[in-house]
N, CA, C and O atoms as a DFTB+ gen file, in Angstrom:
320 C
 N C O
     1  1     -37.419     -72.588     176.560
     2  2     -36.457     -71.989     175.660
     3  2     -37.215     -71.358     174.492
     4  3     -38.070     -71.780     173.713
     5  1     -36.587     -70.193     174.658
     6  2     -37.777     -69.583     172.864
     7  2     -37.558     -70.084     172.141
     8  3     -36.528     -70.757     172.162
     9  1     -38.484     -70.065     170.928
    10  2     -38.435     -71.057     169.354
    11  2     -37.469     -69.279     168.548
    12  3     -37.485     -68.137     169.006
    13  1     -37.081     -69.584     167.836
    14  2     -36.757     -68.349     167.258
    15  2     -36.242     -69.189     165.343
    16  3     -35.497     -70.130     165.071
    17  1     -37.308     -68.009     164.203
    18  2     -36.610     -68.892     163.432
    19  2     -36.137     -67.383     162.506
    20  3     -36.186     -66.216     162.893
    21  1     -35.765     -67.835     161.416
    22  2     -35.142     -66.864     160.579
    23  2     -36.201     -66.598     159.810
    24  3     -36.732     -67.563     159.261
    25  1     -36.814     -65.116     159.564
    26  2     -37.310     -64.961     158.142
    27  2     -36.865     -65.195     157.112
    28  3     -37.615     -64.833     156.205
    29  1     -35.899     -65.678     156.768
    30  2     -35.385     -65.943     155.493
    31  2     -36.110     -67.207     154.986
    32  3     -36.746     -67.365     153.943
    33  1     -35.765     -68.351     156.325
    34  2     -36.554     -69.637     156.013
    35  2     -37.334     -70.393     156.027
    36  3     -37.284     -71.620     155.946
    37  1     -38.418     -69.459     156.168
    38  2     -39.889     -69.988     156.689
    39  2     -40.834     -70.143     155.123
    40  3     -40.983     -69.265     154.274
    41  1     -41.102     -70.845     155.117
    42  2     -41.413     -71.854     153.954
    43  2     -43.204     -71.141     153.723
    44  3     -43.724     -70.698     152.700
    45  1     -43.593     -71.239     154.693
    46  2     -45.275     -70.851     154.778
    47  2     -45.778     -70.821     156.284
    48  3     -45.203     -71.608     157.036
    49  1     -46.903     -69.917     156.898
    50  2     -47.652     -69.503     157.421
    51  2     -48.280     -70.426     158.795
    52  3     -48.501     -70.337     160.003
    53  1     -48.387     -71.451     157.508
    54  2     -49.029     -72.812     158.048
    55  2     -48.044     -73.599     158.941
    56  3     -48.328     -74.313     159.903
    57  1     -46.932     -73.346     158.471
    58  2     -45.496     -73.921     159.226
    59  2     -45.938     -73.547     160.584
    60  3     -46.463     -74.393     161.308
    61  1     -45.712     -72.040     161.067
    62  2     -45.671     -71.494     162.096
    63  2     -47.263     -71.232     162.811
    64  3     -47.383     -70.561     163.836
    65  1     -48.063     -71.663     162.331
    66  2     -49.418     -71.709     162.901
    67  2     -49.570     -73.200     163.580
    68  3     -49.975     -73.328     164.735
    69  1     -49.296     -74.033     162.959
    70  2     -48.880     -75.408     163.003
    71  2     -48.037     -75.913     164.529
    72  3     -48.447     -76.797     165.281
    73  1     -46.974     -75.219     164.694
    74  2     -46.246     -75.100     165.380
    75  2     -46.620     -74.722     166.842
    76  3     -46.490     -75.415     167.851
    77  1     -47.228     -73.173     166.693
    78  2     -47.684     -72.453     167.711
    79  2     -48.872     -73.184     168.385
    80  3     -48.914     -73.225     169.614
    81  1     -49.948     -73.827     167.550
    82  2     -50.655     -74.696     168.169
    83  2     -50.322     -75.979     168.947
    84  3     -50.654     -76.500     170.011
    85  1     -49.703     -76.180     168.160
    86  2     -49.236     -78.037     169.093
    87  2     -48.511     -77.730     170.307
    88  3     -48.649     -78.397     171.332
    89  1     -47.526     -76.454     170.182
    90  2     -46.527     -76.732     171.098
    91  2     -46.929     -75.471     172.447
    92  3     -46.489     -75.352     173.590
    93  1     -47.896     -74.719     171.702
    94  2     -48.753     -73.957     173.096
    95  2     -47.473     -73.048     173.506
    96  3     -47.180     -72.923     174.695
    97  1     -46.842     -72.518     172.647
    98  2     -45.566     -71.327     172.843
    99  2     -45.111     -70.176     171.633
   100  3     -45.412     -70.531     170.493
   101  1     -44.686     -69.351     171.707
   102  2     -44.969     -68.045     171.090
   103  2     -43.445     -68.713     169.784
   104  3     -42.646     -69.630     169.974
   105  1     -43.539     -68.089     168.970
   106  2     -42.380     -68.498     167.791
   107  2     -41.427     -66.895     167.275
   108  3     -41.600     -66.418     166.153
   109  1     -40.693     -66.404     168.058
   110  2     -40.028     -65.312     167.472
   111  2     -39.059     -65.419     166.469
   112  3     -38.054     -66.122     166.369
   113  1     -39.835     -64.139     165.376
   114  2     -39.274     -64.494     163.950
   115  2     -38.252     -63.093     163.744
   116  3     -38.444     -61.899     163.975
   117  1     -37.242     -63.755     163.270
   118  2     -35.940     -62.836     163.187
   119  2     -35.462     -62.158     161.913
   120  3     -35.246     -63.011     161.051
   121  1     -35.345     -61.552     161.708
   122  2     -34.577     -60.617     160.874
   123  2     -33.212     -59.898     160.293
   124  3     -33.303     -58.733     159.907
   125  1     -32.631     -60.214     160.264
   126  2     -31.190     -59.651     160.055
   127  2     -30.245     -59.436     161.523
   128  3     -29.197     -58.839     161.767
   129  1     -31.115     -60.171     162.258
   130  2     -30.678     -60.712     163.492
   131  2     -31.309     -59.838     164.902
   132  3     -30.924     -59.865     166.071
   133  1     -32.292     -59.167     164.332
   134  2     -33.185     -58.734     165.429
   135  2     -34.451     -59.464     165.169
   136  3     -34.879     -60.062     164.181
   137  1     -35.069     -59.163     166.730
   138  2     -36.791     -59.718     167.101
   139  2     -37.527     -58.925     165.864
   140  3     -37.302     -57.729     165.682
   141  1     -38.270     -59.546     165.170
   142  2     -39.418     -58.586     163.971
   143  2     -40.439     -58.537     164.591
   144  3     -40.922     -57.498     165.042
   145  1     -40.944     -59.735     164.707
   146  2     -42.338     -59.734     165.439
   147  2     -42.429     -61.450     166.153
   148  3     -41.709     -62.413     165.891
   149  1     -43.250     -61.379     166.831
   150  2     -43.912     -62.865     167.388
   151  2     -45.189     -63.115     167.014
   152  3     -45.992     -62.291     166.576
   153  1     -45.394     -64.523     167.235
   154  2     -46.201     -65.231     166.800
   155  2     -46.723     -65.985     167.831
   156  3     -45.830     -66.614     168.400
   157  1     -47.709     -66.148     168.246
   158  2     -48.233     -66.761     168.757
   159  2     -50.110     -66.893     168.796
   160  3     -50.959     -66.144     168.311
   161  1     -50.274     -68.453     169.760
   162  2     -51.722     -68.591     168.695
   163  2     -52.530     -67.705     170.004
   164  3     -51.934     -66.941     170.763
   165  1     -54.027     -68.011     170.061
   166  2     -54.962     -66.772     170.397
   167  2     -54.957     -67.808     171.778
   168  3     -55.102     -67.249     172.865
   169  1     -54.839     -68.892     171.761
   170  2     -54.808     -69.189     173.156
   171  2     -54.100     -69.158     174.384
   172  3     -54.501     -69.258     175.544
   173  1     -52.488     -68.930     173.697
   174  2     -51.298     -68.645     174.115
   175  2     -51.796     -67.140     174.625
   176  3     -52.235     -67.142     175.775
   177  1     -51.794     -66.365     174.212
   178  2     -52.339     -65.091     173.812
   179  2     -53.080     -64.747     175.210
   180  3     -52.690     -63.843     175.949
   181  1     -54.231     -65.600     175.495
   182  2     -55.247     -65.326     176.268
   183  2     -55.102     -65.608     177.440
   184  3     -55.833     -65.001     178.222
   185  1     -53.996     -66.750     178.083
   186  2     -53.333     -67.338     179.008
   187  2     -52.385     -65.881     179.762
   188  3     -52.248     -65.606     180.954
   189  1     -51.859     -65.169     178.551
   190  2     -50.700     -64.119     178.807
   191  2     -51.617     -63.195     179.205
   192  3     -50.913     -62.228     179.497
   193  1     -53.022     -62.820     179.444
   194  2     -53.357     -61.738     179.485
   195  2     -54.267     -61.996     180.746
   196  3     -54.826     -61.106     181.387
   197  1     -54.325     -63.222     180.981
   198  2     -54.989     -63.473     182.062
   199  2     -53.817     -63.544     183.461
   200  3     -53.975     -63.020     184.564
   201  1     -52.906     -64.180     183.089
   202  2     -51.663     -63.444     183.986
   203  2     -51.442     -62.057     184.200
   204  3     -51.689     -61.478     185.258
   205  1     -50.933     -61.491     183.091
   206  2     -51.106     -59.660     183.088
   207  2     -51.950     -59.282     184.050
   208  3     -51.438     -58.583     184.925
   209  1     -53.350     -59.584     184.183
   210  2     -54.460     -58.981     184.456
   211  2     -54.229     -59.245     186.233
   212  3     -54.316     -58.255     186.960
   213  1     -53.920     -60.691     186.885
   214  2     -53.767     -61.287     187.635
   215  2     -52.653     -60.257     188.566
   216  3     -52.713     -59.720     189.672
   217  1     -51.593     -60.320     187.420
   218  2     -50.210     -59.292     188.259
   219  2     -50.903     -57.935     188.406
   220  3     -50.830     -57.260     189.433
   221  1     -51.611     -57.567     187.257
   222  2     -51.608     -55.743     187.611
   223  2     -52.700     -55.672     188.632
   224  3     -52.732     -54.548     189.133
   225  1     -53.830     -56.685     189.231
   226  2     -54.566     -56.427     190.497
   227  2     -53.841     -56.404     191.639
   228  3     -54.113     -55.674     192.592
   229  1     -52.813     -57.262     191.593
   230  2     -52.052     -57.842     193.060
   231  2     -50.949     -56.462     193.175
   232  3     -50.509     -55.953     194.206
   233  1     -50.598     -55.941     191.272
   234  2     -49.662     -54.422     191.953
   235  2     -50.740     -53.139     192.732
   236  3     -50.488     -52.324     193.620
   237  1     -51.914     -53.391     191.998
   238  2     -52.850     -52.371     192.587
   239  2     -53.498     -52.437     194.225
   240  3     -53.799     -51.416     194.843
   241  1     -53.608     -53.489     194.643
   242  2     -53.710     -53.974     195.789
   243  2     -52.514     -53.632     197.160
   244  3     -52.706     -53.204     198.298
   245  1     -51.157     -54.076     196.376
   246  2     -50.163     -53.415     196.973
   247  2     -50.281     -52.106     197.048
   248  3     -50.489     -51.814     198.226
   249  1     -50.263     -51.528     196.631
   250  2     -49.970     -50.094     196.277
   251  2     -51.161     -49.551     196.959
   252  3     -50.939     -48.465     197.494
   253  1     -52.560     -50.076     197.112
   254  2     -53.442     -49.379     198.143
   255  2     -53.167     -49.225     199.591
   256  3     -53.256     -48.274     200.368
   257  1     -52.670     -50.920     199.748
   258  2     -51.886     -51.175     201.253
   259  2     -50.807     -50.333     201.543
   260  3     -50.527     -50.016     202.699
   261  1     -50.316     -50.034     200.770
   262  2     -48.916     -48.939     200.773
   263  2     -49.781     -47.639     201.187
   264  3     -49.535     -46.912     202.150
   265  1     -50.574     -47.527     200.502
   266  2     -51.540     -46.111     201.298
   267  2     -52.649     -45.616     201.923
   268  3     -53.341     -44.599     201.976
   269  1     -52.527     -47.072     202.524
   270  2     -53.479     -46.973     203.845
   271  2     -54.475     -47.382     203.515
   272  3     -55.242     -47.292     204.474
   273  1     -55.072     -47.910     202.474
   274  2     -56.639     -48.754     202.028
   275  2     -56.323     -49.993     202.613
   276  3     -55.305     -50.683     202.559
   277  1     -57.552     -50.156     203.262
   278  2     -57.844     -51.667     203.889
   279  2     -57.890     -52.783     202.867
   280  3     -58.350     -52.593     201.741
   281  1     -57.264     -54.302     203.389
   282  2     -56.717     -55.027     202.228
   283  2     -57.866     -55.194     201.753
   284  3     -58.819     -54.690     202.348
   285  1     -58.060     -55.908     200.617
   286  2     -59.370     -56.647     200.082
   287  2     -59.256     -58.001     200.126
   288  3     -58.229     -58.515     199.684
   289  1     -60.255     -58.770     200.646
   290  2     -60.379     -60.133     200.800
   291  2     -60.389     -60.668     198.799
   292  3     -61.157     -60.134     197.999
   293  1     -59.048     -62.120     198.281
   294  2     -59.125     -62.197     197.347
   295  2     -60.128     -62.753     196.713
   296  3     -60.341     -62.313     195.584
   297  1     -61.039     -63.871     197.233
   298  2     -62.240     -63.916     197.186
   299  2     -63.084     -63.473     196.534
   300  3     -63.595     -63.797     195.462
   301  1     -63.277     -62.421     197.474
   302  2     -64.509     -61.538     196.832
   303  2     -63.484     -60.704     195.319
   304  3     -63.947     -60.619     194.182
   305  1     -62.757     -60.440     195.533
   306  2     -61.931     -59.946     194.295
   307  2     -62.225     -60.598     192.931
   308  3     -62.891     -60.396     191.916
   309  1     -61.467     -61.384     193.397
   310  2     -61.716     -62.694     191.856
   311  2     -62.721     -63.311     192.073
   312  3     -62.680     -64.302     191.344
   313  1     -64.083     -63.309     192.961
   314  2     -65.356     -63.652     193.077
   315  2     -65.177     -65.276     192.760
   316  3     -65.530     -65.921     191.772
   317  1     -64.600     -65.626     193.783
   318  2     -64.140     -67.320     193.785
   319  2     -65.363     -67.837     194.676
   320  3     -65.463     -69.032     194.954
């Protein structure tokens, strides 16, 4: 479930750094009742981009098979 808090009532910095660390999840901070921005810590962060990275090989992979490139063993891909 997202954390979502109000800019109005965020006390300090440390609150939401605090937060984002222990609980290993992003904190969206609101505004007059829209998304402003998110928060989240650099490890959260790095987890999300290692997924990203994960999905956009497996769309590129598809999409070769879709045009006739021979599959690639994942293996040698992600050099496991």
């Amino acid at each position: 479930m997202p954390v979502m808090k109000d800019m109005d009532n965020l006390n300090s910095i440390d609150e939401i750094s605090d937060f984002v660390h222990e609980n290993k999840e992003p904190v969206f901070i609101i505004k007059d009742d829209d998304c402003e921005f998110v928060v989240m810590s650099y490890e959260c962060y790095d987890d999300l981009m290692k997924v990203e990275s994960i999905d956009q090989a497996i769309f590129e992979s598809e999409m070769g098979i879709l045009n006739g490139q021979e599959p690639m063993d994942a293996k040698k891909f992600f050099m496991i």
